[in-house]
N, C-alpha and C positions, 0 to 999 in steps of 0.2 A: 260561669263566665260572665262579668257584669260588661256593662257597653263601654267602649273608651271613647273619654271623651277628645273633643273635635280638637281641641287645643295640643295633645297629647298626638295626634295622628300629624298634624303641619308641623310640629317642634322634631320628629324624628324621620318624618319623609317628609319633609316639604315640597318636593318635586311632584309628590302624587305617584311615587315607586319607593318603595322600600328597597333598598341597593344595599345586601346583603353579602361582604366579604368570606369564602368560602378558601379553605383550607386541604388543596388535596395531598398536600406531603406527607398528609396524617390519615392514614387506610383508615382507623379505627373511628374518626368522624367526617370521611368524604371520601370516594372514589369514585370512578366513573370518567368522564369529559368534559372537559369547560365548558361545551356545550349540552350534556346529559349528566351532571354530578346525580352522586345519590350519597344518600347516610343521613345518619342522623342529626347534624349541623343542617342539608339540606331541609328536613323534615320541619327542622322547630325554624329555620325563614320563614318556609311557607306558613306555618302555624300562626308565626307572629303578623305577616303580613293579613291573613283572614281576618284574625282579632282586629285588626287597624281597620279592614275595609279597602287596602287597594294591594295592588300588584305587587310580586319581589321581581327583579333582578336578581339573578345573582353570580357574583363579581370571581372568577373561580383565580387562584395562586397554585405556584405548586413550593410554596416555602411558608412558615409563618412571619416571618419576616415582610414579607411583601402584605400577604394581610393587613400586618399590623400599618402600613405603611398607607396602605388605603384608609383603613379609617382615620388615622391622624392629620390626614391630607384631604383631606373632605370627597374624597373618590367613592366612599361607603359610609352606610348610616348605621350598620351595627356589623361586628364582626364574632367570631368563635374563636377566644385564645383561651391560653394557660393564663392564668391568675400571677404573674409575678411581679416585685418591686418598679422593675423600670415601665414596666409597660402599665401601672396603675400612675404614675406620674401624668397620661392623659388620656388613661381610660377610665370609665365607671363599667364598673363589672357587677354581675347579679353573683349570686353563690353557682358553686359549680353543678354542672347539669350531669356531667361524665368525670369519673376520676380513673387515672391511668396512671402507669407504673415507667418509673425512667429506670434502665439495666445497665450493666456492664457487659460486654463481650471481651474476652480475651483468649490467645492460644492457648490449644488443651494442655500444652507443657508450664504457661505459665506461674509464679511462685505464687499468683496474686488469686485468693481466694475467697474474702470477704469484702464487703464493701470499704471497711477501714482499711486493708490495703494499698487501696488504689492512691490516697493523698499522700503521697512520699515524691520527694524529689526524684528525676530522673524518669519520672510515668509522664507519658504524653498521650490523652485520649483526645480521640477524634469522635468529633460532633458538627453537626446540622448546626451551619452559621444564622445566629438569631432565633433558633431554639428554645423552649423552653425547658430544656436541661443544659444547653449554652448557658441562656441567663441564670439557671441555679450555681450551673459548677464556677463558673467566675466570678460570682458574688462569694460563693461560700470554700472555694479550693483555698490550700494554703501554701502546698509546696508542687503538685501534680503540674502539668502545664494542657491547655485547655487548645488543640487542632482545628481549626475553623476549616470546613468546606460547602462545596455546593450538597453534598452526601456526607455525611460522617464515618459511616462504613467504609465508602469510595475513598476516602482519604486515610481510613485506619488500612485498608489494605495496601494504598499506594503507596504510601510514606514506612509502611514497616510498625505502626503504632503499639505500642505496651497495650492498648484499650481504644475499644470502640464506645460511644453511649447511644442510647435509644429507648425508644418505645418499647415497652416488653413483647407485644405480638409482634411487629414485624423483625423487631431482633430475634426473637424464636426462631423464624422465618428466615431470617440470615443464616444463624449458626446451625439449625437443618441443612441446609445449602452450601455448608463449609462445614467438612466435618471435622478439620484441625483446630476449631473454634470451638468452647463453652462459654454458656454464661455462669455470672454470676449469680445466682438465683436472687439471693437476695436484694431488694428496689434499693437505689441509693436516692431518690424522689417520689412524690406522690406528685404526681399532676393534674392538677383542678381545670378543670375546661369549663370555659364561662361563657356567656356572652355578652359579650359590650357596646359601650357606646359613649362617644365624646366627652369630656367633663363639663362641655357647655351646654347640654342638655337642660330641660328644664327637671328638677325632683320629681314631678310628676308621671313625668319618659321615665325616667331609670326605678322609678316603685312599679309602673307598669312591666317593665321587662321582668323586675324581678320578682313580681308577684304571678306574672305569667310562665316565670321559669320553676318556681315552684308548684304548679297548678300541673305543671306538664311532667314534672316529677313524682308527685303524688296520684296522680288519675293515670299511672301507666305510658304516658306518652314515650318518654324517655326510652323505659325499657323494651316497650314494642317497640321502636324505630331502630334500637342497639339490636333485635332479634330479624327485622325485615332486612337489616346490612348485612348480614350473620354477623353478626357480633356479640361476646355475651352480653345478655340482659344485667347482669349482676355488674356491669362497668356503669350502671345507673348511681350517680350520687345520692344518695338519700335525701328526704325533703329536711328542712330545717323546721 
């Protein structure tokens, strides 16, 4: 771990705290209390902040959405998303730290059993509004139609939905829970979990995050903190 320099610690905390947007809609990198989070997003704040030299804060959502929303807004100086189009428009993202799997849920009677299924007119899945399988399936749907709520599940049950989408563990977790539900086993996304920071950063900030995100991937960091959440280790991205 080399020392970071001075210039690099005021360009990304300037306040003298590192103010860290935390993500708890997502079990698999945050759970716990806005006031007690844990996971592995919590982990690598703290980490980043030691390397800097001063204190995290840290900024707890229970949507990614509002995350995102903090770091764009100058409320946060680095956050934990999904890697996708709209939200690289004003973030700089390192490579991903954590890769996760986006599912379909649908009733055990339904016709629809593969991932290509599901794009046909007449399907309406419900999804987590500002999502990171939000912003895939509406970038890339062509006839399905895409349910926006506070919950996607809550909304695929309220409304009667053809499909739910989600995170693969806590959709597991659902359709346990409902036993007139399966998934689709098959991921119709891979989701890249990154961590970011403003595009007005200096080059310097953003090779530090990302040479520290691959430092933390390669020396184990990653994998222990996915094992200290119980979570698998193997949801560790590989170094580049």
């Amino acid at each position: 771990m080399t020392t970071v320099p001075d210039v690099v610690t005021k360009d990304v905390a300037p306040e003298g705290v590192l103010r860290a947007s935390i993500n708890l809609g997502n079990p698999v990198l945050a759970h716990g209390t806005p006031t007690a989070p844990t996971g592995v997003t919590v982990d690598i704040a703290r980490e980043i902040g030691a390397r800097l030299g001063v204190p995290v804060e840290l900024i707890c959502f229970d949507a990614a959405r509002k995350s995102y929303e903090a770091m764009t807004t100058g409320r946060a100086d680095i956050c934990f998303l999904a890697v996708e189009p709209a939200r690289e428009a004003e973030v700089a993202f390192t490579a991903p730290y954590v890769e996760i799997e986006g599912v379909f849920a649908v009733p055990r009677d339904s016709p629809l059993t593969v991932v290509a299924d599901v794009d046909h007119a007449g399907v309406r899945i419900g999804v987590k509004r500002g999502s990171a399988y939000d912003l895939f399936l509406s970038r890339t749907l062509r006839h399905a139609t895409v349910v926006r709520g506070e919950e996607g599940v809550d909304t695929f049950l309220a409304q009667e939905l053809e499909v739910a989408a989600g995170i693969r563990q806590p959709m597991t977790e659902f359709v346990a829970a409902h036993p007139e539900l399966r998934l689709i086993e098959e991921r119709f996304m891979r989701i890249r979990q990154a961590v970011g920071t403003t595009l007005a950063r200096r080059p310097e900030t953003v090779a530090f995050l990302r040479d520290t995100v691959e430092e933390l991937k390669a020396g184990g960091f990653v994998a222990e903190a996915l094992r200290r959440a119980h979570q698998s280790p193997t949801l560790a991205a590989p170094p580049r």
